[in-house]
C-alpha positions in Angstrom: 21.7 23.1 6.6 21.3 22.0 3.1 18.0 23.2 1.6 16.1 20.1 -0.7 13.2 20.3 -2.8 11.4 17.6 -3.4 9.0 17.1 -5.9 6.9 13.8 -8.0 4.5 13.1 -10.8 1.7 11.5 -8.2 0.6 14.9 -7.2 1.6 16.6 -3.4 -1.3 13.7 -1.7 0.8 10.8 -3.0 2.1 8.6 0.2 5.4 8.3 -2.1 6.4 12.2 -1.4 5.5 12.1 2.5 7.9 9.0 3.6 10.2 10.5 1.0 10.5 14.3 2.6 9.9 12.5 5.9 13.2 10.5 4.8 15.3 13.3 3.6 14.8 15.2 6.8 18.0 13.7 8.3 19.8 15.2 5.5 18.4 18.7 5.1 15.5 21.1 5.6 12.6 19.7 3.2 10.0 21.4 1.2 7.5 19.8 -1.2 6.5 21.4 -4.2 4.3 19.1 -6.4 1.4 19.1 -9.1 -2.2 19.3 -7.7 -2.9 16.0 -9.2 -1.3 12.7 -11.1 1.2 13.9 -13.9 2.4 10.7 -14.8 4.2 9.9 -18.0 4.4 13.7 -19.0 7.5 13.8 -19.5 9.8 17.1 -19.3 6.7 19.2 -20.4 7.0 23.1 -19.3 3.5 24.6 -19.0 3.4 27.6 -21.7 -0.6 28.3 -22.6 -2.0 29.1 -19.3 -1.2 30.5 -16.1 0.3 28.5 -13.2 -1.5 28.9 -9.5 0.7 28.1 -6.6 -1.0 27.1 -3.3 0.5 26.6 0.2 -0.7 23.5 1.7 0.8 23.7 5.1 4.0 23.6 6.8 6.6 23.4 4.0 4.3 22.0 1.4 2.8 23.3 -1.6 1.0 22.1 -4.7 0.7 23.7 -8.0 -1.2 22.9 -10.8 1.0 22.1 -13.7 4.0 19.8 -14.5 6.9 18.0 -12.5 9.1 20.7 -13.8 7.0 23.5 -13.7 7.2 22.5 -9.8 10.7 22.9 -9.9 10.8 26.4 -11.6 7.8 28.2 -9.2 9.3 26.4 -6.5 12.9 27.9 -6.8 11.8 31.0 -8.0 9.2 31.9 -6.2 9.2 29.8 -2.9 13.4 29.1 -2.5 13.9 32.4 -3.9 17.2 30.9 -5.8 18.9 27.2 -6.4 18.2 24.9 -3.2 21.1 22.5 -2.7 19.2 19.4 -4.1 16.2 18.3 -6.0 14.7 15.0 -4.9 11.0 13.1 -7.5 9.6 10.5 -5.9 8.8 8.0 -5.1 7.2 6.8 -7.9 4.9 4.0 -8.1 6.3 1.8 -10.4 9.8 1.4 -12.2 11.3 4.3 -14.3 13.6 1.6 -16.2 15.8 1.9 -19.7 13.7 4.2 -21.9 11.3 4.5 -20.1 13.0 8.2 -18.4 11.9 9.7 -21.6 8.3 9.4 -20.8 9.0 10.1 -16.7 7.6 12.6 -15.0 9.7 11.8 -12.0 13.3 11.4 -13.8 11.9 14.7 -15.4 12.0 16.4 -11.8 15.7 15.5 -11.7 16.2 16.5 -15.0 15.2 20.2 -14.5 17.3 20.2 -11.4 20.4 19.0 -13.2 19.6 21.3 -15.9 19.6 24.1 -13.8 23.2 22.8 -12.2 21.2 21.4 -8.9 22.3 18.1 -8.0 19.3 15.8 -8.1 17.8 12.7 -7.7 14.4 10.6 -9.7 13.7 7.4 -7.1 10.9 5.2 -8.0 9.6 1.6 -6.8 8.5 -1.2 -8.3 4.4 -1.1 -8.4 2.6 -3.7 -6.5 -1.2 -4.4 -6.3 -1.2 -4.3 -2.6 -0.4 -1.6 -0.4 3.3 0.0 -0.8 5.9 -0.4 1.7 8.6 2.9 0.1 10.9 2.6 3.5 13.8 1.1 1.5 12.7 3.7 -1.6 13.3 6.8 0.6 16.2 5.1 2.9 17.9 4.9 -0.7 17.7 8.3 -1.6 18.3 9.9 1.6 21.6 7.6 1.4 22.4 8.5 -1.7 21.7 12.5 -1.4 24.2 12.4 1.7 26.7 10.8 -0.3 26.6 13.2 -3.0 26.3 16.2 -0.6 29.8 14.7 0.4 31.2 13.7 -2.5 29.1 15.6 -5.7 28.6 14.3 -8.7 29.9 16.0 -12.0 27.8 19.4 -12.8 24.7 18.2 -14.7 24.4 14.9 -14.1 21.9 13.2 -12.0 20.7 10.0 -10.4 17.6 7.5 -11.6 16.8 5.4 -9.0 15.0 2.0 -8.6 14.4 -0.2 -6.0 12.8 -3.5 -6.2 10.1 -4.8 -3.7 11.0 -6.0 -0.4 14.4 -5.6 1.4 16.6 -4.5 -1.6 20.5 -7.0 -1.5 22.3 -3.9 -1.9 23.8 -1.5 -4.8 24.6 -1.3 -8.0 25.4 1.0 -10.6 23.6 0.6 -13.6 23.7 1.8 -17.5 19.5 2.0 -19.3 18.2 -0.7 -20.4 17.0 -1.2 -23.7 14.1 -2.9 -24.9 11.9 -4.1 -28.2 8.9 -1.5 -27.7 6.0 -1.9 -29.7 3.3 1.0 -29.1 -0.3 -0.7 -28.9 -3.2 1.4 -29.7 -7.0 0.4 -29.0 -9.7 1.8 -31.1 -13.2 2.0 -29.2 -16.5 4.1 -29.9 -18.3 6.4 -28.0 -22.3 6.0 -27.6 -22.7 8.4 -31.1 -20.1 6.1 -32.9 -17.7 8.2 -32.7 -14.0 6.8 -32.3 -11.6 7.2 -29.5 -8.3 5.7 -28.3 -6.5 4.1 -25.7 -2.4 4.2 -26.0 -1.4 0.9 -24.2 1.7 -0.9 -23.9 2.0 -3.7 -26.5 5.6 -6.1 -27.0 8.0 -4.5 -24.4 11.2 -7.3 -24.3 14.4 -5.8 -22.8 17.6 -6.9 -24.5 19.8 -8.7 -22.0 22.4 -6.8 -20.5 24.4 -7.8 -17.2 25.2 -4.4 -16.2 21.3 -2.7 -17.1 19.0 -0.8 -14.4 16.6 -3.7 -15.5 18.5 -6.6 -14.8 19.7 -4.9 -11.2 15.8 -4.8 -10.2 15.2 -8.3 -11.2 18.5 -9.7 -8.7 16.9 -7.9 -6.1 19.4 -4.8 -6.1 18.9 -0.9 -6.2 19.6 0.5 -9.3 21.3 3.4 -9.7 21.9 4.9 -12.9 23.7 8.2 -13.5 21.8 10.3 -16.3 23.1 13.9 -17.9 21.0 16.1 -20.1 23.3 16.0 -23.0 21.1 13.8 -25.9 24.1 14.0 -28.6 25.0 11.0 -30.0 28.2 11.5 -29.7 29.8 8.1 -31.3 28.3 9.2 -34.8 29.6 12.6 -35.0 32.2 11.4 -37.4 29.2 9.5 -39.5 27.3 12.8 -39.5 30.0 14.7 -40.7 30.4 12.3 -43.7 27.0 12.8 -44.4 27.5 17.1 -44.7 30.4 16.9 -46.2 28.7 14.7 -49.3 25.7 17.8 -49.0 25.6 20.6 -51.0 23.1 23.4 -51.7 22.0 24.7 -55.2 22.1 27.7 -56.1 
């Protein structure tokens, strides 16, 4: 029986990560291993300054108190005892769209996995202000973590995942979006005067592209976007090297 790991950024309590193992189930033998509390937007941090506790929960679930990926190294070292078969973040409350992976949390889950040659998949759903329905959300990935089980995906990549609200239309495969992102930070003061800040979003317009994980969510369809470690930019390697070549150093 395949052996699947399944982490999130929303901390082990998160509704998200129950349907989601619950899900996954018909696939493999599931054990959650996920942060204490809400690690959103931390991106692929590794904890390096403090010690990391481990906790069992109950049956199959454990918390610890660090990072997304610190999750996924105490839980393959020290609860798997070696590589599981897959890694599975989610379900995130809201969209992990275009950029936006570089700030994840829950795409970083999947990144660690595919880092460490796991097959692996981030799934999040679009945030609502009323109570979340994440049936379609963890149908989706338990789909799609069958389907690669049976047919895998090249070593190191991985899946990013986004389903709209409601009954998704179907599939498709998806490239990132890209978007116009303007960083907006509030200044406020405390009761001594003293500044502090808020980082909020400020102009985010995506750049229209028929065939982006944005444009998928907005028709109604899952997106599903394969991702891979590898950050080179590999069209201006020739442009680079133009660059060195015209360097020298003195002597």
């Amino acid at each position: 029986m395949l052996r699947i790991l399944v982490t999130n950024d929303d901390g082990y309590r998160s509704d998200g990560i129950r349907v989601l193992a619950e899900a996954l189930k018909a696939v493999g033998a599931v054990t959650i291993v996920a942060p204490v509390d809400e690690k959103s937007a931390i991106g692929h941090a590794l904890t390096l300054r403090h010690p990391l506790r481990l906790e069992s929960v109950s049956d199959h679930i454990y918390c610890v108190d660090g990072t997304p990926t610190d999750c996924v190294n105490i839980a393959i070292t020290q609860v798997f005892k070696g590589l599981p078969d897959f890694v599975v973040s989610g379900i995130n409350k809201g969209y992990n769209l275009g950029d936006d992976v570089t700030y994840s949390g829950t795409v970083s889950g999947a990144l660690e996995g595919a880092l460490l040659g796991v097959p692996s998949i981030a799934v999040s759903l679009r945030s609502t202000r009323g109570a979340y329905d994440f049936s379609y959300a963890a149908h989706a990935a338990a789909q799609l973590a069958d389907a690669m089980a049976k047919r895998p995906l090249p070593v190191r990549t991985f899946l990013n995942i986004n389903v709209p609200k409601g009954v998704p239309k179907g599939y498709r495969v998806t490239v990132q979006a890209k978007r116009n992102h303007v960083t907006s930070v509030a200044e406020r003061h405390d009761p001594k005067g003293r500044a502090y800040y808020w980082i909020e979003e400020g102009q985010n317009e995506w750049e229209p592209h028929d065939r982006s994980d944005y444009q998928a969510v907005r028709d109604g369809y899952v997106s599903v976007t394969p991702l891979q470690p590898d950050l080179t930019a590999h069209d201006a390697l020739t442009k680079v090297e133009e660059l060195t070549f015209e360097s020298t150093f003195a002597r």
